[in-house]
N, C-alpha and C positions, 0 to 999 in steps of 0.2 A: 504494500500500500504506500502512496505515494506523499512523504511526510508534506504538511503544508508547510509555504514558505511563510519566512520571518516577516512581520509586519516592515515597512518600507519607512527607511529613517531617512531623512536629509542631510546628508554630508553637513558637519560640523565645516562652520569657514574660519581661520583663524584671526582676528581682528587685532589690527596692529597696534602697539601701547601707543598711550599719548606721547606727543613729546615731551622732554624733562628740561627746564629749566636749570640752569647755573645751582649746583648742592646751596644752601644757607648754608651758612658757617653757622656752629654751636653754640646756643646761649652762653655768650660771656659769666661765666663766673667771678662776683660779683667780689671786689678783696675791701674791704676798707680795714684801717689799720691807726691806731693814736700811738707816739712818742713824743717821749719828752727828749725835745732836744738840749742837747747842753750847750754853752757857753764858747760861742770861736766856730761853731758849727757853719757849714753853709747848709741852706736850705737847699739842697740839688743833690744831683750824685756823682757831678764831674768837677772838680776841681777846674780855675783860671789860673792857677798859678802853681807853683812848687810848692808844697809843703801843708797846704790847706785842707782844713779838715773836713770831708763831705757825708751825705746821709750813706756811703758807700760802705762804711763801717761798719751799719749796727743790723748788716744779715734781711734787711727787708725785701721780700718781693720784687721783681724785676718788672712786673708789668703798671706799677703805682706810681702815682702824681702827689704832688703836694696840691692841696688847696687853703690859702691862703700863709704866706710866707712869712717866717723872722727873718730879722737880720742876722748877719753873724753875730752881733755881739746882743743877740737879745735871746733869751734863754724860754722855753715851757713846750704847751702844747703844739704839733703839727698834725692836721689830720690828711693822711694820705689813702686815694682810693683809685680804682680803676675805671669807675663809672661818671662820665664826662658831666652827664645832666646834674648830676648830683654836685660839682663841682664847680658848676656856671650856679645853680640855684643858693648853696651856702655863700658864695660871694657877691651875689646880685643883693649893692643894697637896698631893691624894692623890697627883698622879703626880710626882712628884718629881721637877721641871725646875726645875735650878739656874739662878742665878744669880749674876752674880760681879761683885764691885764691888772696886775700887781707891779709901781712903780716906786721904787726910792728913790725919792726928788734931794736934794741938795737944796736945806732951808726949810721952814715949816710955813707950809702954804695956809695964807689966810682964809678967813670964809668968804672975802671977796675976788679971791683965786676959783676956790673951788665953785664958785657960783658963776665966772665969767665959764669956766672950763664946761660948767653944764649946760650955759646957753649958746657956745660955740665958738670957737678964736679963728682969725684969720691965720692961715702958714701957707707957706710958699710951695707948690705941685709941678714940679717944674719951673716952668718959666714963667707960672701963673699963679696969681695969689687964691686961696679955697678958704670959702667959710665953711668949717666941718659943722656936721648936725649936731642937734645935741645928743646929750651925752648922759651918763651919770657917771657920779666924780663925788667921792667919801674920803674924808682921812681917816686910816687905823687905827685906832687908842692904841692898840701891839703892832711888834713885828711880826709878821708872820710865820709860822713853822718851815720854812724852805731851805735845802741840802745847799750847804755855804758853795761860793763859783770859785771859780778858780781861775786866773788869779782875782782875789777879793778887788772891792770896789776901791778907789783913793781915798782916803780917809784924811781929814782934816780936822785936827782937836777944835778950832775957834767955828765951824760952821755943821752944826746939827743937820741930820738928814731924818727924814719921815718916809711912810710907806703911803701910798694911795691905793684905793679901786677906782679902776675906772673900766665901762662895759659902753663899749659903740658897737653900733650897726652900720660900719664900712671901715676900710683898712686900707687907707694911704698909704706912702711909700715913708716910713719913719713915722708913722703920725702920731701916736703916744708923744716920743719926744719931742715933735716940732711944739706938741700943744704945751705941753709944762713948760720949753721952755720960753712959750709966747706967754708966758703968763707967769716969768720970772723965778720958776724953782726948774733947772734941769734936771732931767732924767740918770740918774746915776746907775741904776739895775733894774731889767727890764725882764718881765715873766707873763705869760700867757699861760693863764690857771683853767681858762672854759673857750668853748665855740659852741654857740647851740647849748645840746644838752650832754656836749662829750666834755670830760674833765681828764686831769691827771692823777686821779685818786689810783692812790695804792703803787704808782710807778714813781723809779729813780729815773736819774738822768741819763739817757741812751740806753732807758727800757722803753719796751713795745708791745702794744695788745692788739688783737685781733676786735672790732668790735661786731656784735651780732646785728643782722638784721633787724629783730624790732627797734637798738638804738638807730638803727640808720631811716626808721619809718617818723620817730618823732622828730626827727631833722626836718623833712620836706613840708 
């Protein structure tokens, strides 16, 4: 008997894949990172000259930026990350992410100092003179607990020095100092204690912490 044949299928056609587009590169993995710099430091990782001391030292990540810089001769907080946006937004000052410095002035500034320093002093930005915003601006009844520099500040027996806070929302090139000294006490020792809500608690000088993402969400 004559088996029946197999029900009639339509040849499968093979349809050709889409085309593919250029791979995405991988979500950047996100580094952010606080140290406290020390004293004579540059804020970078390449030295200008023979002998100068860079962030090249203290072992950090190869792919992180500084946002917002000391000077060399100004000592605390640097917060360094690999994320751009985050580093235009902490120094953009429409958003208003403080800053707070701890300054031993040379002389003890009056309440008519620290009252000029909170409504704003003229200093020179270049070639141009800037009314900074204001500010706030405290004298310390103490000195504050901070790891002595090296080498110590000049010390004068006949002219007393004091410590200030002060917390701005923008970062001139010097501008701590141009401001004391527009306002008659210079700056003798200069430290960056906060940005935002990142601090130096619990680190020494050319220590370094990893910070976690939720502190990097109360930044923005």
């Amino acid at each position: 008997m004559k088996k029946p044949s197999p029900p009639h299928r339509p040849a499968l056609r093979s349809t050709p894949a889409p085309a593919r587009g250029p791979r995405k590169p991988p979500p950047l993995e996100r580094r952010a990172i606080v140290l406290y710099k020390p004293y004579d430091v540059l804020s970078q990782f390449t030295a200008e000259d023979s002998g100068q001391r860079t962030l090249a030292e203290f072992g950090l990540p190869p792919d992180v930026s500084v946002a917002g810089r000391l000077d060399r001769d100004s000592e605390g907080l640097l917060f360094l990350t690999n994320d751009g946006p985050l580093i235009k937004r902490l120094l953009d000052p429409e958003h208003g992410h403080p800053r707070t410095y701890l300054a031993q002035v040379e002389g003890i500034p009056t309440p008519e100092a620290l009252t000029t320093l909170q409504a704003g002093v003229d200093i020179r930005v270049g070639k141009d003179m800037y009314r900074t915003r204001p500010c706030q601006a405290e004298l310390l009844a103490e000195d504050p607990d901070l790891p002595a520099r090296t080498p110590p500040i000049r010390y004068r027996a006949a002219i007393p020095t004091r410590w200030l806070r002060l917390t701005l929302c923008e970062g001139k090139n010097r501008q701590v100092r141009k401001m004391t000294a527009a306002v008659g006490f210079p700056t003798l020792r200069l430290v960056r204690v906060q940005m935002a809500d990142l601090s130096l608690d619990g680190l020494a000088p050319g220590e370094w912490r990893i910070v976690t993402p939720p502190v990097l969400k109360r930044t923005r």
